[in-house]
C-alpha positions in Angstrom: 58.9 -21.9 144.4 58.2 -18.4 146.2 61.7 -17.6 146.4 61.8 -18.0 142.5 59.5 -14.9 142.1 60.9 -12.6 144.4 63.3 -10.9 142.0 60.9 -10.8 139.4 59.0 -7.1 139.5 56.2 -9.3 137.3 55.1 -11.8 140.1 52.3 -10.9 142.5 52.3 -13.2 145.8 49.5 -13.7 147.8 51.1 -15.9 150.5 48.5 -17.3 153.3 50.7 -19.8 156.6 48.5 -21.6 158.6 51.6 -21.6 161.2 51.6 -18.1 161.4 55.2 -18.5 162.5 58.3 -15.9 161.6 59.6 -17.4 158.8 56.8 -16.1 156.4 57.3 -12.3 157.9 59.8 -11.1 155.5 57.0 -11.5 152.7 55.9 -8.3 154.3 57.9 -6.6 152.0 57.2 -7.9 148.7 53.4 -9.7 149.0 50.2 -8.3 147.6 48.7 -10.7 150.1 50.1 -11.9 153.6 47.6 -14.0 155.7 49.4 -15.2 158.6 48.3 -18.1 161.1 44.6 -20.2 161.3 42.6 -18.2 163.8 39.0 -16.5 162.9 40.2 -13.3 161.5 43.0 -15.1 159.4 40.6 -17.7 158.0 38.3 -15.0 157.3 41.3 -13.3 155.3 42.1 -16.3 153.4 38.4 -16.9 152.4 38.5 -13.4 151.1 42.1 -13.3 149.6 40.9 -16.5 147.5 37.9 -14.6 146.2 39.9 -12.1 145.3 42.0 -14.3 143.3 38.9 -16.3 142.0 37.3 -12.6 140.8 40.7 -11.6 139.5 41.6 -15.2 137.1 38.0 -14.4 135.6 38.5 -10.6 134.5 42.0 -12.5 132.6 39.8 -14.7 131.0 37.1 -12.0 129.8 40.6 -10.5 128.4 42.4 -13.1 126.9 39.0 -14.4 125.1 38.7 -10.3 123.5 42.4 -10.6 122.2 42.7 -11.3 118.7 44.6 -14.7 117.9 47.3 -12.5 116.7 47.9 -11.4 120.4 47.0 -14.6 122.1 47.1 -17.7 119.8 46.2 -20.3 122.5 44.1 -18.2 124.8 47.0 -18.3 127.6 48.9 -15.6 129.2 51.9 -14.9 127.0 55.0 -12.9 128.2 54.1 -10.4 126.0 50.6 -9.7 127.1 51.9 -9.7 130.9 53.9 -6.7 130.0 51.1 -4.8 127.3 48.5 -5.5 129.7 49.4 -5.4 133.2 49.3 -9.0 134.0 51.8 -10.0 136.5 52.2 -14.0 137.1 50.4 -14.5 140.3 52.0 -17.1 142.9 49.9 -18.4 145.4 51.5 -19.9 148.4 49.8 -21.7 150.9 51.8 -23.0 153.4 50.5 -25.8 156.6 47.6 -26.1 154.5 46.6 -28.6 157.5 46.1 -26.0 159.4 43.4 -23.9 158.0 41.3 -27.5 157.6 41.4 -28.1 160.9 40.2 -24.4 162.1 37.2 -24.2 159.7 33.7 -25.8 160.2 32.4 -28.2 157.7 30.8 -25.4 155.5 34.0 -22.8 155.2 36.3 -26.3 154.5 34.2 -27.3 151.6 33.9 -23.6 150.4 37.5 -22.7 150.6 38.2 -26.6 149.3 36.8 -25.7 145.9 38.5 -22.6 145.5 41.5 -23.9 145.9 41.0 -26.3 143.1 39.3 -24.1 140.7 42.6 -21.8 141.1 45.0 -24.3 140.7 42.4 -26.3 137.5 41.9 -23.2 135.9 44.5 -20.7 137.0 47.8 -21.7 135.0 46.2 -20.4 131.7 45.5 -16.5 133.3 48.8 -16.6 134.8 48.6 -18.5 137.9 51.2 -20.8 140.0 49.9 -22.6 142.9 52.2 -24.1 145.7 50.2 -25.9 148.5 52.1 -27.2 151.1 51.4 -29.4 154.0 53.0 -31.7 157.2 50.4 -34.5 157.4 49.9 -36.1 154.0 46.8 -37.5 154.6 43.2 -36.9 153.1 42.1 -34.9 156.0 44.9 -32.2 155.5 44.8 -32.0 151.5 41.5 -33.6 149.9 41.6 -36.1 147.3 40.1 -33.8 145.1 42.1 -31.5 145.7 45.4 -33.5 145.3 44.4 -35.2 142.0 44.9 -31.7 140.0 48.4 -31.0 140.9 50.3 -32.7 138.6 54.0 -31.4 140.2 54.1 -32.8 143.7 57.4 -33.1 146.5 57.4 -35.0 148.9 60.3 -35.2 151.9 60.9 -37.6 154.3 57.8 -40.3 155.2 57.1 -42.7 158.0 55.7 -45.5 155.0 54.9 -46.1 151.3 51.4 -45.5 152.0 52.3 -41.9 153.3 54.6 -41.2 150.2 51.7 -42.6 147.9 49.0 -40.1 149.4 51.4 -37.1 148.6 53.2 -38.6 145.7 50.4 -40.4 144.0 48.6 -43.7 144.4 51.0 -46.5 143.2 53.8 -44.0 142.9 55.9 -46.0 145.5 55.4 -49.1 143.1 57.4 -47.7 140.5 60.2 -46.3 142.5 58.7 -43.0 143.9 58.8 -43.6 147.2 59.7 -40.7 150.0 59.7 -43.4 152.8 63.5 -45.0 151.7 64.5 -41.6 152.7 66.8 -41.5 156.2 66.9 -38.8 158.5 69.9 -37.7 157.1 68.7 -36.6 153.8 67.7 -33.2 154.8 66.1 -30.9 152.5 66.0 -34.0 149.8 62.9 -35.4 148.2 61.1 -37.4 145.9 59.6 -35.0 142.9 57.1 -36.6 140.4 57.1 -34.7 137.2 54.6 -36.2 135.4 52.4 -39.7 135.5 55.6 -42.1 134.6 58.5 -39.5 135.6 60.0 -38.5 138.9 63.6 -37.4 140.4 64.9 -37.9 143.5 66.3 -33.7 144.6 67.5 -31.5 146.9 66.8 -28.4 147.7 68.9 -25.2 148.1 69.3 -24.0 151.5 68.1 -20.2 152.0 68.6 -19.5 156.1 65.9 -16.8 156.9 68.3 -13.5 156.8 68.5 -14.6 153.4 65.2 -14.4 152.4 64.7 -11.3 154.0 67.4 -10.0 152.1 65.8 -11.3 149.2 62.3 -10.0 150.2 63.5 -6.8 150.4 65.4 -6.4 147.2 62.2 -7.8 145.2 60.5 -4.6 147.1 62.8 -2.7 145.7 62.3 -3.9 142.1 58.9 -3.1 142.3 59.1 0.1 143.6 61.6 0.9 140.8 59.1 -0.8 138.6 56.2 0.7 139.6 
């Protein structure tokens, strides 16, 4: 999903891992936003990279609501308007999501909790794309309320049905999306539900990390030339 945006000068990423391993590094080039690995100060940085984004999907909306219906018939970001008015599409990645639970107190988990779903409820109308990502598939590591909004979820390789179900969808394994008939062997495949009665069983390309960086840094150059 990041990888999509890279070459496209009208994408902003704000990009938080909770590993805060190398592979997210050659974002460097290209993100508005880098928050990298789960300790005080980067869980401080998320908090305030989310209220940034929070602050920033209102001032769209004060916009899109002054536009006349000529300009914005539905009230949505149009393609048009992103390049009149400045608007980039805005991915927000946030990768080992686990992670940043499992470092923040009860208070700052229920805080940043929220934001996350108001971003991903909300944010597709201003422009937003959300891509949450996470190892354990339990409630613990991406709330229930939190799961229920996102209606496009992927899910790799599980130990069980139950697993698959809590990333997938409850009952999802009942009608035949089930990540836990997958073998070792299917790297990089997964089960993708599209919609309440639709799925697809994919895989995804291979990018090895030179790569990306390559990638990274021509999307910095294609906003330096746009800017």
């Amino acid at each position: 999903m990041t990888e999509a945006g890279l070459l496209d000068p009208y994408v902003r990423h704000y990009v938080a891992d909770g590993k805060g391993g190398a592979d997210w590094m050659p974002m460097k080039a290209v993100a508005h936003r880098l928050v990298m690995g789960a300790e005080d100060d980067a869980v401080a940085a998320l908090k305030a990279m989310l209220k940034e984004l929070l602050a920033e999907m209102e001032r769209r909306f004060v916009l899109l609501r002054g536009l006349p219906v000529s300009v914005c018939p539905e009230g949505k970001l149009t393609p048009a308007i992103v390049e009149k008015y400045n608007l980039p599409v805005i991915f927000v990645t946030i990768d080992e999501l686990q992670e940043y639970f499992t470092a923040m107190d009860k208070d700052d988990r229920e805080q940043v909790i929220n934001d996350l779903c108001r971003i991903a409820r909300r944010g597709p109308a201003a422009g937003f794309v959300s891509n949450y990502a996470s190892q354990r598939p339990d409630a613990e590591s991406v709330p229930t309320k939190l799961r229920e909004i996102i209606t496009l979820r992927y899910c790799t390789q599980v130990v069980d049905q139950t697993s698959s179900d809590m990333v997938l969808g409850k009952g999802k394994a009942a009608q035949g999306a089930d990540a836990s008939v997958l073998s070792e062997d299917h790297k990089g495949t997964g089960v993708l539900v599209t919609g309440p009665a639709s799925f697809v069983t994919v895989r995804a390309d291979f990018l090895p990390g030179p790569g990306f960086a390559d990638l990274c840094q021509r999307g910095r150059a294609l906003r330096v030339k746009h800017n």
